[in-house]
C-alpha positions in Angstrom: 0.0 0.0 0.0 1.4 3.6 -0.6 -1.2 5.8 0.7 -2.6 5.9 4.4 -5.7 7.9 5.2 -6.2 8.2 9.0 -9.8 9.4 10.8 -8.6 11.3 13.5 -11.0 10.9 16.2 -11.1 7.7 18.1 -9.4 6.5 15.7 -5.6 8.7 16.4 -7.1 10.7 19.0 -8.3 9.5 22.3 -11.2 12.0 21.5 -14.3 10.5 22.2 -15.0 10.9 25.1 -14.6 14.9 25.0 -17.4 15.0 22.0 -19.3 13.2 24.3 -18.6 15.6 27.1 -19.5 18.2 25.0 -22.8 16.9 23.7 -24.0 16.0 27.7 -22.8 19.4 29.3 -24.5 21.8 25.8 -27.7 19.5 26.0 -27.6 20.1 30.1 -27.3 24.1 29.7 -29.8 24.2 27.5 -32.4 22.1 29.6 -32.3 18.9 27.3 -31.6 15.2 28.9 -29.3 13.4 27.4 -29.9 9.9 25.3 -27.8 7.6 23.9 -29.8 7.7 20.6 -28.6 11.6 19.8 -24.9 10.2 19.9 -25.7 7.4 17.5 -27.9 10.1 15.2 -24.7 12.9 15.1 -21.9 10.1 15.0 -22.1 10.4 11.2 -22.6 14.0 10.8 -20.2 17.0 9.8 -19.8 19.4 12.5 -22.7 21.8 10.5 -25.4 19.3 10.1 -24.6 18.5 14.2 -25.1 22.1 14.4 -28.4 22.1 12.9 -29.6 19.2 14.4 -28.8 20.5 18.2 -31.2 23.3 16.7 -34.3 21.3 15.0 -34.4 18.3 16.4 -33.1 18.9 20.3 -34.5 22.6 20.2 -31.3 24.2 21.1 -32.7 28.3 20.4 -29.7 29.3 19.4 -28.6 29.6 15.9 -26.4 26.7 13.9 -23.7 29.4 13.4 -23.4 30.3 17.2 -23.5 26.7 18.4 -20.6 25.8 16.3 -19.0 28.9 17.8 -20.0 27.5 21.4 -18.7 24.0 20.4 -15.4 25.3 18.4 -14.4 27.4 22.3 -15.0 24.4 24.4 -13.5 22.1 22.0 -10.7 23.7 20.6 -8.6 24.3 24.2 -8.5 20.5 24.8 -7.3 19.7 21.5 -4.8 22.2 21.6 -3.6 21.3 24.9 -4.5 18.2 26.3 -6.3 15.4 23.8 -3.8 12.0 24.0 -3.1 9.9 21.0 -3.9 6.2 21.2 -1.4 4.0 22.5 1.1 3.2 19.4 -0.1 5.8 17.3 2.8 7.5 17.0 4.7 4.4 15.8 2.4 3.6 13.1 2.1 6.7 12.1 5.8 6.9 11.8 6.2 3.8 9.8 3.2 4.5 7.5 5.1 7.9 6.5 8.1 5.4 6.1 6.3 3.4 3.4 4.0 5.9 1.7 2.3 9.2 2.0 0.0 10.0 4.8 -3.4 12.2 5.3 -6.2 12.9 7.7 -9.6 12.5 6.6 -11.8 14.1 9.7 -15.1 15.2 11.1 -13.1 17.8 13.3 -12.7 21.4 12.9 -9.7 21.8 10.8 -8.2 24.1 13.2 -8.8 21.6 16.3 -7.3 18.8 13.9 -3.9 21.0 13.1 -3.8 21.8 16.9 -3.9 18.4 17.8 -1.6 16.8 15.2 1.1 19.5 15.5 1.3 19.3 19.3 1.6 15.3 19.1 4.2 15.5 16.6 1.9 14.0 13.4 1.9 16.9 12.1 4.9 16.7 9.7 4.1 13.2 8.8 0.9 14.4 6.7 0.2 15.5 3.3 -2.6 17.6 4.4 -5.8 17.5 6.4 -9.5 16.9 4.6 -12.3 17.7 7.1 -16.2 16.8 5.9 -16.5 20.9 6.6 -14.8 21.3 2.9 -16.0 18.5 1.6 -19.5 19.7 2.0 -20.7 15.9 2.5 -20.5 13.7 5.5 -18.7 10.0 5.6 -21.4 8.8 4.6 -20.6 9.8 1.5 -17.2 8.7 0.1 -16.4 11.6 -1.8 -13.9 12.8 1.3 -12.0 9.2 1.1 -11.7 9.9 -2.6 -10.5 13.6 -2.3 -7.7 12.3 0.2 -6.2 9.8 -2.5 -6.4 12.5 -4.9 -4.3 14.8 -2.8 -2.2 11.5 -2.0 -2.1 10.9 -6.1 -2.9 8.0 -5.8 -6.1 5.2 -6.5 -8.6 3.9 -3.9 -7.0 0.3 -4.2 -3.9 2.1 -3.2 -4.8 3.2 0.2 -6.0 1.7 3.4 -8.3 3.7 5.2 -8.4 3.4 9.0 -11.8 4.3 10.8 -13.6 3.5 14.3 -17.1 4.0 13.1 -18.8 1.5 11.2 -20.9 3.3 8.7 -17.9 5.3 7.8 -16.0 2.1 7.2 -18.8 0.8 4.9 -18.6 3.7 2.8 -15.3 3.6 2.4 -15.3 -0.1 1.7 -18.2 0.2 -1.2 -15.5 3.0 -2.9 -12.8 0.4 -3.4 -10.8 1.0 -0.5 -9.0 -1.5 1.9 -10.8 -0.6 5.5 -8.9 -1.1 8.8 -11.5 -0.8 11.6 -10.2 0.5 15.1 -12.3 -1.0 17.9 -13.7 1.2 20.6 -15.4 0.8 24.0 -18.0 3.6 22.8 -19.0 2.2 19.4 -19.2 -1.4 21.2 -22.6 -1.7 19.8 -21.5 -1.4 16.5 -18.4 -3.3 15.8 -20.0 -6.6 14.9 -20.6 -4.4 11.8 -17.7 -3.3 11.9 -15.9 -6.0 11.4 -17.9 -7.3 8.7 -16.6 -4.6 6.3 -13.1 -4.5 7.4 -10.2 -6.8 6.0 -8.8 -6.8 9.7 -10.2 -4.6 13.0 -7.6 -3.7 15.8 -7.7 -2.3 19.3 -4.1 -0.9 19.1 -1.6 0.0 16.8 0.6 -2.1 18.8 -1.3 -4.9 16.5 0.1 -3.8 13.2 3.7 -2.1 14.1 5.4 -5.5 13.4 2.9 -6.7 11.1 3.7 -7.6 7.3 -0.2 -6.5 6.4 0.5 -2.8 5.9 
């Protein structure tokens, strides 16, 4: 393989649980209780269209602009100072660069995502960063996997695309591209799925550092 294209949350990030955070304490100021079915409705949403559904469907009365303002100030410090990678990720970041050409394909504020990558030091191992913000389209749509190996020069069968969420994964599958899955304690629920569209799902990088797979 010579291209790598790497979600960044849950997947490089040990970020999850800060969305989640997030989500709990915004529904809390503004009176709504929280349910485990508005995390699996906005897990496959672009930052906008989570905007706009805090707004019409939670009845958040603010508008979508100023709650991604809200979101981007209570977000942005953590990624900036404090967000850990997942064990290993350093390391197989570092020997993906080795082999091939690297680049983000996130959900995350593009600012957040440069924060974050340049204070863990992946910064300088990527060709760029794609967000679903400039995309227009959210990973449910594989036009932001396709963008990425076009920046990358390079075909879908070229790449391998590493994601923690399973509809993402599918969609990246159905557009020709090798799918590693990353397992996590918060999408336990889905990973029976999956698994199913993934040629190999890890919990750590650890798994793949000495492997001949990549």
């Amino acid at each position: 393989m010579k291209g790598f294209i790497f979600d960044l949350d849950g997947t490089l990030l040990d970020s999850l649980g800060l969305w989640l955070d997030i989500d709990k304490k915004y529904m809390a100021m503004h009176g709504i209780e929280y349910k485990r079915e508005y995390t699996d409705a906005i897990k496959r949403l672009t930052y906008v269209e989570c905007s706009y559904y805090f707004k019409n469907v939670l009845g958040v009365d603010k508008e979508a602009e100023e709650i991604q303002q809200d979101w981007m100030d209570m977000s942005h410090a953590a990624y900036q100072n404090d967000l850990p990678l997942k064990p290993y990720a350093y390391e197989f970041v570092q020997k993906c660069a080795s082999m091939g050409k690297c680049i983000i394909a996130t959900s995350c504020h593009k600012e957040s995502a440069i924060a974050a990558l340049k204070r863990t030091g992946l910064y300088s191992m990527m060709e760029d960063v794609v967000t679903t913000n400039e995309v227009g389209l959210n990973k449910e749509n594989p036009r932001i996997y396709e963008l990425c190996a076009q920046k990358l020069d390079l075909s879908p069968e070229e790449c391998i695309v590493f994601e923690d969420v399973a509809s993402a994964a599918l969609c990246a599958h159905q557009a020709h591209f090798k799918v590693i899955g990353i397992l996590d304690d918060m999408w336990s629920h889905d990973q029976s799925e999956l698994k199913r569209v993934c040629v190999k799902t890890i919990h750590s990088f650890k798994e793949l550092i000495d492997s001949d797979m990549i």
